[in-house]
mmCIF file of the N, C-alpha and C atoms, coordinates in Angstrom:
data_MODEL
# 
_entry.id   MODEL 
# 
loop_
_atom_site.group_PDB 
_atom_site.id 
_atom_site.type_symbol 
_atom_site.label_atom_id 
_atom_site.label_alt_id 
_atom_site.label_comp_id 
_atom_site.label_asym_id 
_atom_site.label_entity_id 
_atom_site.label_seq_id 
_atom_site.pdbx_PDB_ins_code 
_atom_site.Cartn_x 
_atom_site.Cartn_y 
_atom_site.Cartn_z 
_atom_site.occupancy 
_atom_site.B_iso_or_equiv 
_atom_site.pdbx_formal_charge 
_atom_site.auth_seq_id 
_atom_site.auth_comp_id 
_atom_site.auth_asym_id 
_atom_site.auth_atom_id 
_atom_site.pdbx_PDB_model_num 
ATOM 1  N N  . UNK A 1 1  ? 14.250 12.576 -34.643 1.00 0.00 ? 1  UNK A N  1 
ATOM 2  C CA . UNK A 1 1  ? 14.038 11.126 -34.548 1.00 0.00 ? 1  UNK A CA 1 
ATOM 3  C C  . UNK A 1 1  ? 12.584 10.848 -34.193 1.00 0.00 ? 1  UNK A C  1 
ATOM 4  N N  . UNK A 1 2  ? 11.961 9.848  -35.149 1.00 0.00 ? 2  UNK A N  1 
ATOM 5  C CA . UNK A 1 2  ? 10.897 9.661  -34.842 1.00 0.00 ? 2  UNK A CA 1 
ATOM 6  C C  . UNK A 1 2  ? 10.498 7.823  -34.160 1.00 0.00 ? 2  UNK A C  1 
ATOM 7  N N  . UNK A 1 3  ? 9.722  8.221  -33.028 1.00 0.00 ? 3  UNK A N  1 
ATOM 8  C CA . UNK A 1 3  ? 9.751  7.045  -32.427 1.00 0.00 ? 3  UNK A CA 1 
ATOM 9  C C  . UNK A 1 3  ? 8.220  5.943  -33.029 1.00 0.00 ? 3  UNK A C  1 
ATOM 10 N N  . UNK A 1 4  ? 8.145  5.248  -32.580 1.00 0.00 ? 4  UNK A N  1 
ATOM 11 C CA . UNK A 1 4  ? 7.187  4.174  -33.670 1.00 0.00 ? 4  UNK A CA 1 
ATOM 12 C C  . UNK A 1 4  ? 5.996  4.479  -32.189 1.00 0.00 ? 4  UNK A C  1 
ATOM 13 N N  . UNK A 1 5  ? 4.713  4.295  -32.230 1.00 0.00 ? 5  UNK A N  1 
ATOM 14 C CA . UNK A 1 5  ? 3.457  4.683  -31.151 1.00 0.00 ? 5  UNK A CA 1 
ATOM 15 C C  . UNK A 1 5  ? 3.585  3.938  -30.112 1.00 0.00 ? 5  UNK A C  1 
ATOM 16 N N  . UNK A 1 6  ? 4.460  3.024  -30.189 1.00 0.00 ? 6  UNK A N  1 
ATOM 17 C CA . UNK A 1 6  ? 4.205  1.702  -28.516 1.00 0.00 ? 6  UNK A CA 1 
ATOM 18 C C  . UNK A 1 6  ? 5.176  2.281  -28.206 1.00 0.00 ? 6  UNK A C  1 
ATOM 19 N N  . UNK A 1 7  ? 6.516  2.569  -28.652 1.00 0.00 ? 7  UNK A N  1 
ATOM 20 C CA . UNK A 1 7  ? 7.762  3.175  -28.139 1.00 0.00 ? 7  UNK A CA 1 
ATOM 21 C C  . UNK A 1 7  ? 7.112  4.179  -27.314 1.00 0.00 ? 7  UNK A C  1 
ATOM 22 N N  . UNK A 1 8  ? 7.070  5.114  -27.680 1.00 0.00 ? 8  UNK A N  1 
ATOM 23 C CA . UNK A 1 8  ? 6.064  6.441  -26.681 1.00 0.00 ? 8  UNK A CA 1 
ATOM 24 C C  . UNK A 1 8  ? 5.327  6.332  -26.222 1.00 0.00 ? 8  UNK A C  1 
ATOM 25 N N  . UNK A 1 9  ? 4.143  5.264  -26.150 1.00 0.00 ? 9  UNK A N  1 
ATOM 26 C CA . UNK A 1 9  ? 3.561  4.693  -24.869 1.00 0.00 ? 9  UNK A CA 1 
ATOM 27 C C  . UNK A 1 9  ? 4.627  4.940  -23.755 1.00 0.00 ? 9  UNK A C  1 
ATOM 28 N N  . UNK A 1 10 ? 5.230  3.516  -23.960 1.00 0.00 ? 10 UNK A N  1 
ATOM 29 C CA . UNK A 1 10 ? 6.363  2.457  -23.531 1.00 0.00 ? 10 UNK A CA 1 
ATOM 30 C C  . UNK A 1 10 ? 6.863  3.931  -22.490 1.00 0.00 ? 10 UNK A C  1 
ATOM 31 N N  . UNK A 1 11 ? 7.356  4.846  -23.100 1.00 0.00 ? 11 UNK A N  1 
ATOM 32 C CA . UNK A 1 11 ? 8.539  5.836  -22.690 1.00 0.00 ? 11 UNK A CA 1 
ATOM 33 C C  . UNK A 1 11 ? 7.541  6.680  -21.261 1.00 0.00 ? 11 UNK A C  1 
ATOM 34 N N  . UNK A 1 12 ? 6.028  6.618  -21.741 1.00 0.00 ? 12 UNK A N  1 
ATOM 35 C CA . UNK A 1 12 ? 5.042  7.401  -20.954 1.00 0.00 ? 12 UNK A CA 1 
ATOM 36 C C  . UNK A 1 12 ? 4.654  6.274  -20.318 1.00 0.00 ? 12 UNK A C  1 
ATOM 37 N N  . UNK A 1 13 ? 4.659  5.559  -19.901 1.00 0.00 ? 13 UNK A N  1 
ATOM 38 C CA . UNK A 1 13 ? 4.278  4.541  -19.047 1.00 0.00 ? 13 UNK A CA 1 
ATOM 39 C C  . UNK A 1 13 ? 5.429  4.749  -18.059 1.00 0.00 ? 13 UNK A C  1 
ATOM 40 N N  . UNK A 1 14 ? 7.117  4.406  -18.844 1.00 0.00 ? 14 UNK A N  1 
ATOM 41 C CA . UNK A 1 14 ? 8.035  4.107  -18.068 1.00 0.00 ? 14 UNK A CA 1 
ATOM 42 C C  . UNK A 1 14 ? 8.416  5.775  -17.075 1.00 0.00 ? 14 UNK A C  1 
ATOM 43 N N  . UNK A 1 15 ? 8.568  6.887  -17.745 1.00 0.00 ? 15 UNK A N  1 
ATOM 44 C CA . UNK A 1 15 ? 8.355  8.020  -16.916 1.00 0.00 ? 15 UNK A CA 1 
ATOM 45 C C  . UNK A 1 15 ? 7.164  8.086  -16.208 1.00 0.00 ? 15 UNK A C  1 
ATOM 46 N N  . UNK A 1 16 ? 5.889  7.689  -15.684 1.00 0.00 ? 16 UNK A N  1 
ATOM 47 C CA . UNK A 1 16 ? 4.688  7.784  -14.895 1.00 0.00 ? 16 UNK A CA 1 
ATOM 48 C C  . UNK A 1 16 ? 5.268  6.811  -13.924 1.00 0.00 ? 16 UNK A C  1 
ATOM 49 N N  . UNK A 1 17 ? 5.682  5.699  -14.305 1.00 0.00 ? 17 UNK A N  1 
ATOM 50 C CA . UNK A 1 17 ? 6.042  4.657  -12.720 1.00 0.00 ? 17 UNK A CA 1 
ATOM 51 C C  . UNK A 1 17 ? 7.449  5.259  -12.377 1.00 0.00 ? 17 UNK A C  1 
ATOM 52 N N  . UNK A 1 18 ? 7.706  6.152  -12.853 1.00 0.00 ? 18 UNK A N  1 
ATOM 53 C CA . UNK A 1 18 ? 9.194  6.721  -12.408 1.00 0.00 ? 18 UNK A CA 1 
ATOM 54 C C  . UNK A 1 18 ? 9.053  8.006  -11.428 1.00 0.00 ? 18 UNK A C  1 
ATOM 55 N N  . UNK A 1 19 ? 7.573  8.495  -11.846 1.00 0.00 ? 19 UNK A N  1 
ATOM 56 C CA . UNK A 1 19 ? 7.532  9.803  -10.898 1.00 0.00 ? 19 UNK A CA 1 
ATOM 57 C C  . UNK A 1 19 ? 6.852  8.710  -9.862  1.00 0.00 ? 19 UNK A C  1 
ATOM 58 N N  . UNK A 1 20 ? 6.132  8.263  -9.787  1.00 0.00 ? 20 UNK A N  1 
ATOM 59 C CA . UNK A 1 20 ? 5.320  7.308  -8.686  1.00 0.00 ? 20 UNK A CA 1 
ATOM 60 C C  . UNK A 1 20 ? 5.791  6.434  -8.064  1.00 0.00 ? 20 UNK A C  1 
ATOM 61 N N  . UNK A 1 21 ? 7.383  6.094  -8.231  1.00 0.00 ? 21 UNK A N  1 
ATOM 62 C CA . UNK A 1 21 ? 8.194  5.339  -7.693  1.00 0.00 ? 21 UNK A CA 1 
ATOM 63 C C  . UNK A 1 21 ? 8.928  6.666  -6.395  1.00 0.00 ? 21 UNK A C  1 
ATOM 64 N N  . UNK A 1 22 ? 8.917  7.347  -7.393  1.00 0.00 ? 22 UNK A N  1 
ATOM 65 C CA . UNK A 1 22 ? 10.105 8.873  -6.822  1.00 0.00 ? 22 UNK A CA 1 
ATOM 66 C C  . UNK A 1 22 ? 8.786  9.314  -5.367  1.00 0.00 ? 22 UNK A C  1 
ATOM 67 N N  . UNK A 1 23 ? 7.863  9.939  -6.003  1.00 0.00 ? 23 UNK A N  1 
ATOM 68 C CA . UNK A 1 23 ? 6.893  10.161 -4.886  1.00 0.00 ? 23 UNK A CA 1 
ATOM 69 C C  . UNK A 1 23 ? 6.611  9.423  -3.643  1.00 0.00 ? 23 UNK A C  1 
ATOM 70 N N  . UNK A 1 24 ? 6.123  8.221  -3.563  1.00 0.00 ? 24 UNK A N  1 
ATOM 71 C CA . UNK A 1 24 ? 6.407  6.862  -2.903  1.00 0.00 ? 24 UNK A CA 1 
ATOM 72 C C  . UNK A 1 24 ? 7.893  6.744  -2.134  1.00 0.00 ? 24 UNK A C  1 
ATOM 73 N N  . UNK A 1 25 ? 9.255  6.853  -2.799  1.00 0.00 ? 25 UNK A N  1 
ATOM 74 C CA . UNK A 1 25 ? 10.365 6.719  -2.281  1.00 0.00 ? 25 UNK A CA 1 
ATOM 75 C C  . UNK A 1 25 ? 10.334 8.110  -1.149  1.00 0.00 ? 25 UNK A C  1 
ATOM 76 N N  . UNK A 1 26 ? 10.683 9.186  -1.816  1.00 0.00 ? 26 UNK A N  1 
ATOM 77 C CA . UNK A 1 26 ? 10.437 10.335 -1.563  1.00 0.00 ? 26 UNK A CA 1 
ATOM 78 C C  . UNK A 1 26 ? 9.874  11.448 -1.761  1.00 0.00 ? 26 UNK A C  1 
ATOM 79 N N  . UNK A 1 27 ? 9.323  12.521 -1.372  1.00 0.00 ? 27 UNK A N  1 
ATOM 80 C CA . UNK A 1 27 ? 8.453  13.760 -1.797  1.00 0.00 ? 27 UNK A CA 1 
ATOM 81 C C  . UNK A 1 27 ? 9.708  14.556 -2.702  1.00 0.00 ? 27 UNK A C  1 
ATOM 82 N N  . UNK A 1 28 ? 9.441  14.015 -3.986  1.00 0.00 ? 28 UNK A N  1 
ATOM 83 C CA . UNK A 1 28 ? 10.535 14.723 -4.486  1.00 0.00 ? 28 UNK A CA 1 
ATOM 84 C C  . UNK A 1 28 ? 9.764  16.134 -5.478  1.00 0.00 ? 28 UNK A C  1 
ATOM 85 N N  . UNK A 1 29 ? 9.952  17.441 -5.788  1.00 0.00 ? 29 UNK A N  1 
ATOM 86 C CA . UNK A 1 29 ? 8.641  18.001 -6.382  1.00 0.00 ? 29 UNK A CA 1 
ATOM 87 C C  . UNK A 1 29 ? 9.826  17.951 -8.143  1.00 0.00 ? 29 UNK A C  1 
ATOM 88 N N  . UNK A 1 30 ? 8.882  17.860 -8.526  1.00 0.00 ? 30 UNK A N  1 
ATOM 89 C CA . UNK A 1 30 ? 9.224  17.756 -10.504 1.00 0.00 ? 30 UNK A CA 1 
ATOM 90 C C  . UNK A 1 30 ? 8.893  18.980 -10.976 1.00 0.00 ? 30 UNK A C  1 
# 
């Protein structure tokens, strides 16, 4: 499946505020 270029932004934006939410919440290691 191929995703369209803002989609995969979109997806790398939304996983980066997801580790930086997680870090912030807790020291979680990835």
């Amino acid at each position: 499946m191929v995703a369209p270029h803002n989609f995969q932004k979109f997806i790398l934006f939304y996983e980066h505020e997801l580790l930086r939410l997680n870090v912030t919440a807790y020291p979680y290691p990835f």
